[in-house]
C-alpha positions as CSV (number, residue, x, y, z in Angstrom):
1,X,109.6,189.6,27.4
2,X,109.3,188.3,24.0
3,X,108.3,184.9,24.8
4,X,105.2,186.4,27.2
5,X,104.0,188.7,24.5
6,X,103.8,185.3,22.3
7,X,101.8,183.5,24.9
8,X,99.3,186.7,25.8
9,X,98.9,186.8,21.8
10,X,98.1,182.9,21.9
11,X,95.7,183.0,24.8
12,X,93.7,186.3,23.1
13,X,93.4,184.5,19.8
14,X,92.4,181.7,21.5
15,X,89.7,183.6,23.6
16,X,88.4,185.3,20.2
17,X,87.9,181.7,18.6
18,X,86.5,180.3,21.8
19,X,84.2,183.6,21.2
20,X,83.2,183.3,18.1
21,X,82.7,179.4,18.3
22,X,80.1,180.3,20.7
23,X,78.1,182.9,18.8
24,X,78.2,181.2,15.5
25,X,74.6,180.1,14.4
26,X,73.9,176.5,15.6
27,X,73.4,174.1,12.5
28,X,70.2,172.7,12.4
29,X,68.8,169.5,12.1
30,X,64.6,170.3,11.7
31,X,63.3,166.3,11.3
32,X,59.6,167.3,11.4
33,X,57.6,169.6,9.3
34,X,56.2,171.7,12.1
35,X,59.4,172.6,13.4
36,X,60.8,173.0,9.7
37,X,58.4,175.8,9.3
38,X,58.7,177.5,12.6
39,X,62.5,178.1,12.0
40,X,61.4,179.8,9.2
41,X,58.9,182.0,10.7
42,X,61.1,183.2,13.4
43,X,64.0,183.5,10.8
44,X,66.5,180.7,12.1
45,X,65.9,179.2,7.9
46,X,69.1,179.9,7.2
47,X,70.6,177.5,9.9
48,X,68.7,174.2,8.9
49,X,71.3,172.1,7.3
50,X,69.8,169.2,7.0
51,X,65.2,168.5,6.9
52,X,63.0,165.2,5.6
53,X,60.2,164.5,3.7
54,X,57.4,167.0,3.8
55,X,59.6,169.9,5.0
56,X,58.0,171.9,2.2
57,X,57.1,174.9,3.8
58,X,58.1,177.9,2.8
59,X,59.3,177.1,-0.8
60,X,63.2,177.4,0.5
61,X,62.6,174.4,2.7
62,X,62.3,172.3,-0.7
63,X,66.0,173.1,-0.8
64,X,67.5,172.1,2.3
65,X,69.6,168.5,1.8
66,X,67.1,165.5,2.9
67,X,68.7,163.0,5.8
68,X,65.3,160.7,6.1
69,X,61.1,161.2,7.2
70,X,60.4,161.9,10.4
71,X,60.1,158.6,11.7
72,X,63.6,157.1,10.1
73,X,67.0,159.3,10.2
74,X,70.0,158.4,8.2
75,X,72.2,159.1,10.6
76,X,75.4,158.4,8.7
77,X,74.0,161.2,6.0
78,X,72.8,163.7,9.2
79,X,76.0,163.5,10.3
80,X,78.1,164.5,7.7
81,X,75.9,168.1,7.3
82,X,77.8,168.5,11.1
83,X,75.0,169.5,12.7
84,X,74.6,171.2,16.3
85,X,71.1,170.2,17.2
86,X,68.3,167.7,15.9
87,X,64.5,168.7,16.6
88,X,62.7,165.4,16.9
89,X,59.5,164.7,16.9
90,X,60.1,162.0,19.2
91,X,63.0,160.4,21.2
92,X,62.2,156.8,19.4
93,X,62.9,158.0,16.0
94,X,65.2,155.5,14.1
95,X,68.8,157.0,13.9
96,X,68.0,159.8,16.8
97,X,70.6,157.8,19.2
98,X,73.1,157.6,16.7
99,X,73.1,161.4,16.4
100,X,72.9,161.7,20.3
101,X,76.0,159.3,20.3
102,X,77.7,161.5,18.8
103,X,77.5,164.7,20.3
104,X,74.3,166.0,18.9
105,X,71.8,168.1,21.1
106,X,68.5,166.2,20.4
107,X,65.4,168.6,21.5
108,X,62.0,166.7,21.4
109,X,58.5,169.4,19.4
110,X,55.4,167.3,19.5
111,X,52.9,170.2,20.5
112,X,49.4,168.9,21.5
113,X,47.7,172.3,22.4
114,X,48.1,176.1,21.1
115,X,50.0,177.2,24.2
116,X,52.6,173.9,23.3
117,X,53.2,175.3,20.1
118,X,53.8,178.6,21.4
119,X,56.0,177.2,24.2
120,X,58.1,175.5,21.3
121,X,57.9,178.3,19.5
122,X,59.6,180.3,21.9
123,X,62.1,177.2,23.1
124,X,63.1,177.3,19.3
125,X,64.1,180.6,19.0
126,X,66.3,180.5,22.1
127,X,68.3,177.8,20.8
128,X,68.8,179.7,17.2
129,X,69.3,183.1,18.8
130,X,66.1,184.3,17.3
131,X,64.8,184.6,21.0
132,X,62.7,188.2,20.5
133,X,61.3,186.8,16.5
134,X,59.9,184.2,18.6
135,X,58.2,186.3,21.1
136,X,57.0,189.0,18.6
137,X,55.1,185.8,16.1
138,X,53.8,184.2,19.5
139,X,52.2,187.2,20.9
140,X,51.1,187.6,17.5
141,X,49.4,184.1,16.7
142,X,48.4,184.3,20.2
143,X,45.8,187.3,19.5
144,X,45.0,186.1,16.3
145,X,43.7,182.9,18.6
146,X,42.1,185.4,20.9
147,X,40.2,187.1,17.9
148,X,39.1,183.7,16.9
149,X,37.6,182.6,20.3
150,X,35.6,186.1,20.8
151,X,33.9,185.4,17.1
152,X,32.4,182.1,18.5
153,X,28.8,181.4,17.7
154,X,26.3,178.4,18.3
155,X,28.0,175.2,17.2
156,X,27.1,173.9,13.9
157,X,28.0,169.6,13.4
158,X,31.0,169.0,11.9
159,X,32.3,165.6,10.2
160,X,35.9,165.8,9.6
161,X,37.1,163.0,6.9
162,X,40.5,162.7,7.5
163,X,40.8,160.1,4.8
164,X,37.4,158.4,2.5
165,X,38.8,154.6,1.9
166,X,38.1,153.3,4.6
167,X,36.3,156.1,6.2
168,X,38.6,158.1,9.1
169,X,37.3,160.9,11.3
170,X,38.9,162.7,14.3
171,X,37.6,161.3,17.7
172,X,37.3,163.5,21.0
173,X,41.4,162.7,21.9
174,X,42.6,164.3,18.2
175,X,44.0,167.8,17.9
176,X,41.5,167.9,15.4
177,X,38.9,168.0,17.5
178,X,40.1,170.9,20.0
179,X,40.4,172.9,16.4
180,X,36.3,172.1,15.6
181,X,35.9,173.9,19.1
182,X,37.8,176.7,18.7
183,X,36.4,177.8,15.8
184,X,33.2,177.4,17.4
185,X,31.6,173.6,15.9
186,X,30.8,170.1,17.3
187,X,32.5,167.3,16.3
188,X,29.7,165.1,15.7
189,X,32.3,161.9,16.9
190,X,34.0,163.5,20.1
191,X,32.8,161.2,22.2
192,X,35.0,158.4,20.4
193,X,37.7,158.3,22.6
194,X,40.1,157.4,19.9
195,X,42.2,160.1,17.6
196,X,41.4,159.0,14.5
197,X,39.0,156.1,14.4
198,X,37.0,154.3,11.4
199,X,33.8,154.9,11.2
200,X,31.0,153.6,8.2
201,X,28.3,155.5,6.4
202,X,25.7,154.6,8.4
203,X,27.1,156.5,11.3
204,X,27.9,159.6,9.5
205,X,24.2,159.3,8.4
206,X,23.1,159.0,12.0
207,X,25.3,161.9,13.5
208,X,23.5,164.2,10.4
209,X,26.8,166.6,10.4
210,X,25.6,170.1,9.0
211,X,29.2,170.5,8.0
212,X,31.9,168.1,5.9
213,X,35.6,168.7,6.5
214,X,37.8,167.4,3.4
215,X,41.8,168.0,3.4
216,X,42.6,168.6,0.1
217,X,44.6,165.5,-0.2
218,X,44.6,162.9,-2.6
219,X,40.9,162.7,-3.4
220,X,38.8,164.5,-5.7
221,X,36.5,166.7,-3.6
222,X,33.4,166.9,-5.9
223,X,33.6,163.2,-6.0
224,X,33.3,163.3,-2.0
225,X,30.7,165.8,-1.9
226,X,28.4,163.7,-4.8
227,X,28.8,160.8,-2.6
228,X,27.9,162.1,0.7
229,X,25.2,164.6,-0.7
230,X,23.7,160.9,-1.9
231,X,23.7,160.0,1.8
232,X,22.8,163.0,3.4
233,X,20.7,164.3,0.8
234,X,21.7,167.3,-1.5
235,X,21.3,171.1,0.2
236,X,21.3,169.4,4.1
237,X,25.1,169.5,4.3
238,X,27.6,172.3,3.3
239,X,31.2,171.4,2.6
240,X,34.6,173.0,3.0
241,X,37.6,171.5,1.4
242,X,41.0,173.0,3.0
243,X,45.1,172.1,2.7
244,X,45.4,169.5,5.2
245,X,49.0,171.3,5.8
246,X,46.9,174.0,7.6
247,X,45.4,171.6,10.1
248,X,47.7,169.2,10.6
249,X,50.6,170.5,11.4
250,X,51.0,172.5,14.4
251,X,53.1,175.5,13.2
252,X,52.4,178.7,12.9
253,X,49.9,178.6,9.8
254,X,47.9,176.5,12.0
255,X,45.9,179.8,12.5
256,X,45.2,180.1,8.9
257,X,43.9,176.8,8.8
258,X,41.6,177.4,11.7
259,X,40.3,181.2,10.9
260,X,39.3,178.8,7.3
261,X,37.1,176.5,9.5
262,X,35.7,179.4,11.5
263,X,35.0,181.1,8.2
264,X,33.1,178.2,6.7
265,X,31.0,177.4,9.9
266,X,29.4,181.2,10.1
267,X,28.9,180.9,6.3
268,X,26.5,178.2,7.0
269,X,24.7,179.0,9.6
C-alpha cells in the first residue's frame, strides 16, 4: 500500500512539472528589429532573452543581452541564454542552423505587405501566449490603416532619398513605394523595377517631385534641402524629414510613420 502511494505521489509530481514546463513563457530569441518591437507591443517583452543590433525599440529593448545583427548569430552566445524560439528574418542567417541543431524552434517575420505584418503579428502572439494582445493591436492598427486610406486625396510626386551619397530612391518593387500610395502620393520612380535603385540629379530634376522624403539618418537635412532647392529651385518642392525607424521597419509604429507622410502630403497641396 505504501509503496503505491509513493508511486501515485511520483507520477502527480511528475504531471505538475510536465504541467508547468508546458505553460512556462517560451524564451525568446527576437534577431530582427521588427519583431523585437512587436513582442513588446503585444507584451511578450519580458520573454526576449536574447536580441541584436538595432533592437532599440522601446527603451527596454536596449537591455536585452546582444547574440549578433540580424544577418550573423553567435550561436555559441544564443545558446547559452537557453532559448525556446529564434524569430528570423530569414532561414539563411549565419548561426540560424546551429540554433535549429540544437533544438531551437526557428520561426521566419519578413512581412512585405500590412496584412503580413498583421499575420505575424498575430502568429507572434500565439507562440508567447499573448494570443488576444495580438488581436486587440491588429484590429487596432488595422483601422488606423483604414482611417488612412479614406483620407486619400489627389497624388502629390514624391522622391524618397533613402540615402544622398550616391543618390538611392525606392523603385516600384520597395515597401516604400506601397507606403507613398497609401498615404495617397506617387512615387515619381515606381516604374524602376528595382527596390532601391541609384539614380543621379538629373533624373530627380526630370521627374520634378513636388515632395522630398529624408530619413533622419546620418545626414544633415538643411544641407539636403539647400542642395536640392539649388536643383529644383527654392519654393517648387516641400520637404519632410522623418525617423527612418518609422518606415522601415514593419512593426507596429509603421502606422505612425505613414499617418507622418499622409500628413506632410495634404500640407502641401
Amino acid at each position: 500500500m505504501k509503496r503505491l502511494l509513493l508511486l501515485l505521489l511520483i507520477m502527480s509530481g511528475t504531471m505538475l512539472f510536465s504541467t508547468a514546463a508546458m505553460t512556462a513563457p517560451l524564451r525568446i530569441l527576437a534577431l530582427t528589429p521588427h519583431a523585437c518591437e512587436m513582442l513588446y507591443a503585444i507584451g511578450a517583452g519580458p520573454q526576449i532573452v536574447g536580441a541584436v543590433s538595432y533592437c532599440d525599440y522601446p527603451a527596454e529593448a536596449n537591455k536585452v543581452p546582444r547574440v549578433g545583427s540580424y544577418v550573423r548569430i553567435n550561436a555559441e552566445s544564443a545558446l547559452r541564454l537557453k532559448p525556446d524560439v529564434a524569430i528570423v528574418r530569414e532561414h539563411n542567417v549565419v548561426g540560424i542552423e546551429v540554433l535549429k541543431k540544437m533544438g531551437v524552434k526557428i520561426i521566419v517575420s519578413n512581412p512585405v505587405s500590412f496584412e503580413t505584418i498583421f499575420d505575424d503579428i498575430n502568429l507572434l502572439g500565439e507562440i508567447s501566449g499573448h494570443k488576444a494582445e495580438a488581436e486587440v493591436l491588429t484590429q487596432q492598427l488595422n483601422d488606423r490603416l483604414q482611417r488612412i486610406r479614406d483620407k486619400k486625396r489627389s497624388e502629390s510626386t514624391v522622391f524618397y532619398e533613402v540615402w544622398h551619397d550616391p543618390i538611392i530612391t525606392a523603385g516600384g518593387p520597395s515597401f516604400i513605394n506601397d507606403l507613398i500610395d497609401e498615404a495617397g502620393g506617387k512615387n515619381v520612380f515606381s516604374d524602376i523595377n528595382i527596390e532601391t535603385p541609384h539614380v543621379n540629379i538629373e533624373s530627380v530634376v526630370r521627374a520634378n517631385p513636388s515632395l522630398i522624403v529624408i530619413p533622419l539618418e546620418k545626414r544633415d537635412i538643411e544641407e539636403r534641402r539647400a542642395f536640392w532647392e539649388k536643383w529644383l529651385g527654392k519654393g517648387r518642392v516641400s520637404f519632410v524629414a522623418i525617423n527612418p525607424d518609422l518606415l522601415h521597419r514593419p512593426g507596429p509604429r509603421l502606422l505612425d510613420g505613414l499617418e507622418l507622410l499622409q500628413q506632410a502630403l495634404q500640407e502641401q497641396q
